[in-house]
Structures are given as structure tokens and as C-alpha cells.
N, CA, C and O atoms as a GROMACS GRO file, in nm:
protein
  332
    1UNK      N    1  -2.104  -0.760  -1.087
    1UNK     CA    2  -1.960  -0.755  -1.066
    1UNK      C    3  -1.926  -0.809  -0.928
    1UNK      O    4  -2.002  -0.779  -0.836
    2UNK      N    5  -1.804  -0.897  -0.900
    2UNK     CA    6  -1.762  -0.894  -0.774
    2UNK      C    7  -1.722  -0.774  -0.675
    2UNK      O    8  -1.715  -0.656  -0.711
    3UNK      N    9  -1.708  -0.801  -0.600
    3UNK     CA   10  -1.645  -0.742  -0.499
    3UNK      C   11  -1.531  -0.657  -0.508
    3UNK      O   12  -1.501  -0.541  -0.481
    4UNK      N   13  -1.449  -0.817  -0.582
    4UNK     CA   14  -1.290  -0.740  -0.591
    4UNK      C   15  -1.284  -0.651  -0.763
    4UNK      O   16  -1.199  -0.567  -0.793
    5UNK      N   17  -1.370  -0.688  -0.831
    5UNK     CA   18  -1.395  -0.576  -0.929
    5UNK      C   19  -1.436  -0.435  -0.903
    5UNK      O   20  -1.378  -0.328  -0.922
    6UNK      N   21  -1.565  -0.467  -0.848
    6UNK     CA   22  -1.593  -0.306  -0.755
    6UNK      C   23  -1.470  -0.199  -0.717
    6UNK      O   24  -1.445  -0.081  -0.740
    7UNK      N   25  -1.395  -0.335  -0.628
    7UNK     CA   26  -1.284  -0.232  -0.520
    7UNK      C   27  -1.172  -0.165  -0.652
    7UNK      O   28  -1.114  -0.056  -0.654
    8UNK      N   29  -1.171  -0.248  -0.727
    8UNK     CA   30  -1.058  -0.233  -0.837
    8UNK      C   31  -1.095  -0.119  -0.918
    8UNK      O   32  -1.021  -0.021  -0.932
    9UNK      N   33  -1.213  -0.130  -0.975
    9UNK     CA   34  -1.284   0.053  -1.037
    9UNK      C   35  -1.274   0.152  -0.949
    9UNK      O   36  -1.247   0.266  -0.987
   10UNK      N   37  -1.294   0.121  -0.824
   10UNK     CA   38  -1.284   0.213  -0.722
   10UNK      C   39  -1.152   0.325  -0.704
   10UNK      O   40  -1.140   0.447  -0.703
   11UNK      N   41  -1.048   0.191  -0.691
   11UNK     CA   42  -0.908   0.261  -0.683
   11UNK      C   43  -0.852   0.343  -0.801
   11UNK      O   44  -0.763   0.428  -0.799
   12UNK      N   45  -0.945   0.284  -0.932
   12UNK     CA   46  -0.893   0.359  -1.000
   12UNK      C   47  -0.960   0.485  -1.091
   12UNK      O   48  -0.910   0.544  -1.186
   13UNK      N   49  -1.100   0.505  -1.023
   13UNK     CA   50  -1.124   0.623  -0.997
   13UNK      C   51  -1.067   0.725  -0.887
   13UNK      O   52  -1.094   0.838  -0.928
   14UNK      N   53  -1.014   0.730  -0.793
   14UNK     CA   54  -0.908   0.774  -0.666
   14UNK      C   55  -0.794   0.889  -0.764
   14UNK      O   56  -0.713   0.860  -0.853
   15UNK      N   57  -0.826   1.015  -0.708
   15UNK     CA   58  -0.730   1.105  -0.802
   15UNK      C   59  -0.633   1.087  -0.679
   15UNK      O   60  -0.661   1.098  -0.560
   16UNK      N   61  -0.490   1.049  -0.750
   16UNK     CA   62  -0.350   1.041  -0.669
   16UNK      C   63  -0.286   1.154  -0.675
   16UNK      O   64  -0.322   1.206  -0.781
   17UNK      N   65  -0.209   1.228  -0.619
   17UNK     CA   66  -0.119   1.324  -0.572
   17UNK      C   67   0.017   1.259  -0.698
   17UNK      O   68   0.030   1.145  -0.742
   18UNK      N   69   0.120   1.411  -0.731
   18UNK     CA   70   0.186   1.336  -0.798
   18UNK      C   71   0.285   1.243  -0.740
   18UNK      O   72   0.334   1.139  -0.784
   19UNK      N   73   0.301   1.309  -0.627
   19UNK     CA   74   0.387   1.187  -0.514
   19UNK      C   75   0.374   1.042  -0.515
   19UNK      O   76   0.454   0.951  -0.535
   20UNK      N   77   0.222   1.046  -0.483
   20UNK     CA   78   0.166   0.904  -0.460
   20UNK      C   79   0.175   0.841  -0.564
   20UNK      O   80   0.218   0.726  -0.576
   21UNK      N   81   0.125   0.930  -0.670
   21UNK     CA   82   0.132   0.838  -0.838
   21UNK      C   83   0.278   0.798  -0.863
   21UNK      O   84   0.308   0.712  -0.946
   22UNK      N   85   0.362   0.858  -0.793
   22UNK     CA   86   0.524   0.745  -0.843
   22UNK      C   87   0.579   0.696  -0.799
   22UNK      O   88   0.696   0.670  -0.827
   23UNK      N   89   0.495   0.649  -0.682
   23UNK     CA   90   0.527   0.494  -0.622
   23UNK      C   91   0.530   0.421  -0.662
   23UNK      O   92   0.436   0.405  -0.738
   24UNK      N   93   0.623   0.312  -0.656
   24UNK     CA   94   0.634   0.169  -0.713
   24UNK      C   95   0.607   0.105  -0.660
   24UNK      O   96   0.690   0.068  -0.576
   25UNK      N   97   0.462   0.030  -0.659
   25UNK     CA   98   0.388  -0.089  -0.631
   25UNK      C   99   0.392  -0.197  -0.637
   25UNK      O  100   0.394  -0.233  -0.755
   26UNK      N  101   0.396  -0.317  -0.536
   26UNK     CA  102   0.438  -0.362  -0.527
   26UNK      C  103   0.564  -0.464  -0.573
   26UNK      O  104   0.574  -0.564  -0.644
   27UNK      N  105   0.654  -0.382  -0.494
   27UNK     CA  106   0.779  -0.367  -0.536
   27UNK      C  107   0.873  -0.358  -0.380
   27UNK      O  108   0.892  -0.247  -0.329
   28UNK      N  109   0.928  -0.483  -0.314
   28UNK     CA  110   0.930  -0.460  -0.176
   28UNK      C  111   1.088  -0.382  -0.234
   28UNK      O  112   1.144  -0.382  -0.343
   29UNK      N  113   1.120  -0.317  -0.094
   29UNK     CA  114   1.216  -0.160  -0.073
   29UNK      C  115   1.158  -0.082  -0.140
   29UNK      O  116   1.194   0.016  -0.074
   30UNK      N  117   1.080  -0.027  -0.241
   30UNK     CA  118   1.063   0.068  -0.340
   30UNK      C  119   1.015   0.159  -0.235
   30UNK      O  120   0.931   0.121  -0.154
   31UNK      N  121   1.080   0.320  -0.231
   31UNK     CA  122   1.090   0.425  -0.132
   31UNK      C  123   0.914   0.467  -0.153
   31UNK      O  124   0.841   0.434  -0.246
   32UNK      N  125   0.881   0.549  -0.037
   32UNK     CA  126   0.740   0.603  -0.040
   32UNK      C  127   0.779   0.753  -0.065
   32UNK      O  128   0.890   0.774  -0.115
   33UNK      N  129   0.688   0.875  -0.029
   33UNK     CA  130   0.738   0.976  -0.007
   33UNK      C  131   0.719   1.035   0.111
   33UNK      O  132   0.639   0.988   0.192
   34UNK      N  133   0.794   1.152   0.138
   34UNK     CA  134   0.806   1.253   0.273
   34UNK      C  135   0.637   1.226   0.337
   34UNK      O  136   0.618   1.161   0.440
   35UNK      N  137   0.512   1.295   0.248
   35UNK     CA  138   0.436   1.363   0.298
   35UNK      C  139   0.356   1.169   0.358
   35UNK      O  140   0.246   1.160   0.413
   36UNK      N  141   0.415   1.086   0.338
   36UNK     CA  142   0.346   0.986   0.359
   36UNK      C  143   0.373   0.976   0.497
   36UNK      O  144   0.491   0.954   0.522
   37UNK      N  145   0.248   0.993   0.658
   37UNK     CA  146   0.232   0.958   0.703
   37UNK      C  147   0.210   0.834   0.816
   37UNK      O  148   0.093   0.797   0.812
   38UNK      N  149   0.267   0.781   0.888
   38UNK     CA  150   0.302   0.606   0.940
   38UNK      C  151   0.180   0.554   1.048
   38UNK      O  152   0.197   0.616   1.153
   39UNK      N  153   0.117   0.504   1.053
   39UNK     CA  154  -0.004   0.471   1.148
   39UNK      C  155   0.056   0.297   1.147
   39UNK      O  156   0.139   0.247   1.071
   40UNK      N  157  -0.022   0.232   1.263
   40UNK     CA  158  -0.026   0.156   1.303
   40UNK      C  159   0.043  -0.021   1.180
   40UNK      O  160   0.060  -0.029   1.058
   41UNK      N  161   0.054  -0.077   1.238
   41UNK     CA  162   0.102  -0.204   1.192
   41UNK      C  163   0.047  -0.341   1.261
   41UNK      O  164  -0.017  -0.341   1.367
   42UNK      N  165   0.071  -0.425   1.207
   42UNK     CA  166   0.043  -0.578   1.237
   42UNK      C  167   0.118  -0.650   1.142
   42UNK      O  168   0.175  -0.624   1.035
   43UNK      N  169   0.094  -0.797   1.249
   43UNK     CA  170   0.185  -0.885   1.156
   43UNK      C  171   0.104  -0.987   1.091
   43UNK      O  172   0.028  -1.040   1.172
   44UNK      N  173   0.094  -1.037   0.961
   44UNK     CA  174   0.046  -1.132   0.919
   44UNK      C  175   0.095  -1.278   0.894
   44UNK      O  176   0.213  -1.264   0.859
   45UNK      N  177   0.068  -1.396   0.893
   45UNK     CA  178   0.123  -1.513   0.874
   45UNK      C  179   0.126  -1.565   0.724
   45UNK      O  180   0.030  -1.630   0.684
   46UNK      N  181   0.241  -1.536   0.634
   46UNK     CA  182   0.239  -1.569   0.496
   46UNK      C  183   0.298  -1.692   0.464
   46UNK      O  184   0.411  -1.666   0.422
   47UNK      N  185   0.274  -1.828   0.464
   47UNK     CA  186   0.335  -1.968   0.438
   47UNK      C  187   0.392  -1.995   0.568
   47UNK      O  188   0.307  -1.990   0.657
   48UNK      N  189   0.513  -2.022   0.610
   48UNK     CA  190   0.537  -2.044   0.732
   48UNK      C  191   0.648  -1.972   0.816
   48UNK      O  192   0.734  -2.017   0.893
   49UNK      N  193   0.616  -1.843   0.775
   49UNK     CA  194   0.672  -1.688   0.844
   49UNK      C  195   0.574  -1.596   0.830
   49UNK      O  196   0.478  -1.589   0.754
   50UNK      N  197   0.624  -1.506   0.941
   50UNK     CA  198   0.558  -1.377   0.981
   50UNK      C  199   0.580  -1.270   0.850
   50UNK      O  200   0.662  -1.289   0.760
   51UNK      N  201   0.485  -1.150   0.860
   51UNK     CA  202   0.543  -1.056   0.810
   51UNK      C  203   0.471  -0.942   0.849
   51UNK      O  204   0.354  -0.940   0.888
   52UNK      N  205   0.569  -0.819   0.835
   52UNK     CA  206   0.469  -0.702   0.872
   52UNK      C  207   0.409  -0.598   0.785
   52UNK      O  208   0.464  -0.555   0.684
   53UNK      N  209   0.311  -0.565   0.823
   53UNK     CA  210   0.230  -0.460   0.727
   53UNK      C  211   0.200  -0.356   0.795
   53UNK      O  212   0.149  -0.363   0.907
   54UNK      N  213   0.236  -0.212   0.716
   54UNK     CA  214   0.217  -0.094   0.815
   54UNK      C  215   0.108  -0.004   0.707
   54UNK      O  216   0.098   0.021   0.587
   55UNK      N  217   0.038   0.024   0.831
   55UNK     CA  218  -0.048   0.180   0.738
   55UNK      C  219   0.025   0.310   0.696
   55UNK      O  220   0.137   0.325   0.744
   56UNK      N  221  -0.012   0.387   0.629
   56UNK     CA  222   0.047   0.483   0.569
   56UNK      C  223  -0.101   0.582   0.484
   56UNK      O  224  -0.194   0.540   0.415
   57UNK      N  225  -0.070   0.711   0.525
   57UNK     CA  226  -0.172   0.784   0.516
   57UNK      C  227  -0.116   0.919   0.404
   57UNK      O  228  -0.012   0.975   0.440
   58UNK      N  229  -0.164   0.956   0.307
   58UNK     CA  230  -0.085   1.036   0.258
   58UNK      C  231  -0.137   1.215   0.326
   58UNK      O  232  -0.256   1.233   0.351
   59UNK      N  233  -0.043   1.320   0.346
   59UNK     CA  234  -0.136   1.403   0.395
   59UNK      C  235  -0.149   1.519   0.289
   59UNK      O  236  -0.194   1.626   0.329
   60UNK      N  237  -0.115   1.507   0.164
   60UNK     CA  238  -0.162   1.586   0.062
   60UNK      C  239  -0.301   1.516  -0.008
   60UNK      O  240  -0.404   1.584  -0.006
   61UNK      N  241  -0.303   1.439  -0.044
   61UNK     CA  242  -0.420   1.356  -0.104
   61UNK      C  243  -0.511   1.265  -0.048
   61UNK      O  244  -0.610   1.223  -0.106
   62UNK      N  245  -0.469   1.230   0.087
   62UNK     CA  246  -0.559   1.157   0.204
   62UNK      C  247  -0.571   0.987   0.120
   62UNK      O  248  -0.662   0.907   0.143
   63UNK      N  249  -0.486   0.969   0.047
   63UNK     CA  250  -0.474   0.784  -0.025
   63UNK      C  251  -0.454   0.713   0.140
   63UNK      O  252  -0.363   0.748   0.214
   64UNK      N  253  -0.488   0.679   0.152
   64UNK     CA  254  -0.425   0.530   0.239
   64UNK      C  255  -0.362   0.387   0.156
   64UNK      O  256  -0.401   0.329   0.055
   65UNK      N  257  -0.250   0.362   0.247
   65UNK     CA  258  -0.176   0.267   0.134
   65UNK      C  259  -0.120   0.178   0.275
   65UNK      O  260  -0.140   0.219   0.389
   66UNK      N  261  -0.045   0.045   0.243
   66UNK     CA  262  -0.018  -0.035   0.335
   66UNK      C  263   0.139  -0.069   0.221
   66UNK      O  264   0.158  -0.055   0.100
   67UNK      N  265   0.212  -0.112   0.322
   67UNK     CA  266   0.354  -0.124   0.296
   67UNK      C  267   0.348  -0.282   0.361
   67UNK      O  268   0.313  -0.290   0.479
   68UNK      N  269   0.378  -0.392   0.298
   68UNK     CA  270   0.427  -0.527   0.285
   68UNK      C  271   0.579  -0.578   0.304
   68UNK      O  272   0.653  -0.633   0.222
   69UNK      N  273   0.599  -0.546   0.419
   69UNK     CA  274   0.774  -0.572   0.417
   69UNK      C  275   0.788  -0.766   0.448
   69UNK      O  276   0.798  -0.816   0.561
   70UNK      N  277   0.785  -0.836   0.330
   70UNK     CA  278   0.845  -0.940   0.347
   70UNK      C  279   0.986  -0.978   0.259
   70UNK      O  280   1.000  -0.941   0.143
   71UNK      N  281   1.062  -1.036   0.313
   71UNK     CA  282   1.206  -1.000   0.289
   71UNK      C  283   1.174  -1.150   0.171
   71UNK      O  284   1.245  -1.172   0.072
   72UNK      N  285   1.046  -1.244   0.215
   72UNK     CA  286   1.084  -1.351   0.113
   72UNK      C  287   0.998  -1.370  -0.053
   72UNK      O  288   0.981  -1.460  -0.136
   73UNK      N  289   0.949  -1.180  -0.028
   73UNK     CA  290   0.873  -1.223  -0.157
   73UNK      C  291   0.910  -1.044  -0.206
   73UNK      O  292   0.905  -0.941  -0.139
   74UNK      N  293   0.942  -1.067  -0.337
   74UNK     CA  294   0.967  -0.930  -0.408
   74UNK      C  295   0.885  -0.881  -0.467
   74UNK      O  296   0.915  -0.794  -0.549
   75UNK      N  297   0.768  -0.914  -0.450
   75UNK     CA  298   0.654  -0.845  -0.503
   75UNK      C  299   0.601  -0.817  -0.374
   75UNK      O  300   0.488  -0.795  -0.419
   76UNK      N  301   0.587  -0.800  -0.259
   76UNK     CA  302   0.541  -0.733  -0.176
   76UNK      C  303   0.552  -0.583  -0.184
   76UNK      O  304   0.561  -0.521  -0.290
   77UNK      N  305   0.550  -0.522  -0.054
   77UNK     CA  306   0.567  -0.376  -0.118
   77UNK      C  307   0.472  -0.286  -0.078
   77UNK      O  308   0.417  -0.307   0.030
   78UNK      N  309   0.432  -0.165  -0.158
   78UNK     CA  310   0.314  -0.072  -0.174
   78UNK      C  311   0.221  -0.148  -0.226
   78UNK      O  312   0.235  -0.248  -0.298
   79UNK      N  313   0.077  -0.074  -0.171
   79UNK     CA  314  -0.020  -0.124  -0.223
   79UNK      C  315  -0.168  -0.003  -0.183
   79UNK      O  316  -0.152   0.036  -0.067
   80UNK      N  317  -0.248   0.036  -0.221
   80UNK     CA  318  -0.306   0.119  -0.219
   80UNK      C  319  -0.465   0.054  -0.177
   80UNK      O  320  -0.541  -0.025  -0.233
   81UNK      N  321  -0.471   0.138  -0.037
   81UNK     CA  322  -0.630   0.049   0.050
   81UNK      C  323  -0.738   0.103   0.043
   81UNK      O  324  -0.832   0.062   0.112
   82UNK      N  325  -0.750   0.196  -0.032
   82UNK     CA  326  -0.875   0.320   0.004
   82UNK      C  327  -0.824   0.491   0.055
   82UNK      O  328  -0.710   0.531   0.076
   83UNK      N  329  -0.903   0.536   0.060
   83UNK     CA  330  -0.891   0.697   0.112
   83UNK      C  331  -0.980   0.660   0.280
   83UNK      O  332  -0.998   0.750   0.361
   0.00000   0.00000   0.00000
């Protein structure tokens, strides 16, 4: 298996909180919840603009997830990185 297969069984062995489970993924604005936690950010270079990506830690279920705020793509969004 690859890599990105691995990571992909991975996540979806990951028991989610019911919070976390009704997030809407990538889905840019789609709200997070309360218990979600804010850590650090950076900006990435997507075509020929910036954009930013922030960590997010959940503190009932310990998910780590990253938030994609680019205003020029609507599938950005939530996305789920590991525990």
C-alpha cells in the first residue's frame, strides 16, 4: 500500500467525538466546535496567492485537524491530520 493509503485507513480507524464527527469537511466557512482548541498557523503558497492554515486540537477526543481558509477555493476548509 502507499503511504497515502496507509494514512487514509488510519484516519478512519480514529474514533471521533460527536462534535468532531459533524464537521463539514472540507467545506471553507463550515463552523468547527467550542471544545476545538487553536494552535499555531502558517501560510502556504496555493497558485499565485497566499493562504492560511491553522491547527486545531480537539480537547474531548485529542483529533487534530487543520482549517484551510482560502477565500479562492470552496473546497478548502476542515480537514483531519492525525491525533
Amino acid at each position: 500500500m502507499t503511504e497515502d493509503q496507509n494514512r487514509k485507513n488510519e484516519l478512519k480507524k480514529m474514533a471521533l467525538c460527536d462534535s468532531c464527527a459533524g464537521i463539514q469537511r472540507n467545506w471553507r466557512r463550515a463552523p468547527g466546535h467550542p471544545e476545538l482548541v487553536q494552535g499555531d498557523n502558517r501560510q502556504e503558497k496555493r497558485g499565485n496567492h497566499l493562504v492560511t492554515i491553522t491547527k486545531y486540537r480537539c480537547d474531548r477526543c485529542g483529533t487534530a485537524w487543520e482549517y484551510e481558509n482560502d477565500k479562492a477555493n470552496l473546497h478548502a476548509g476542515w480537514s483531519v491530520v492525525g491525533r
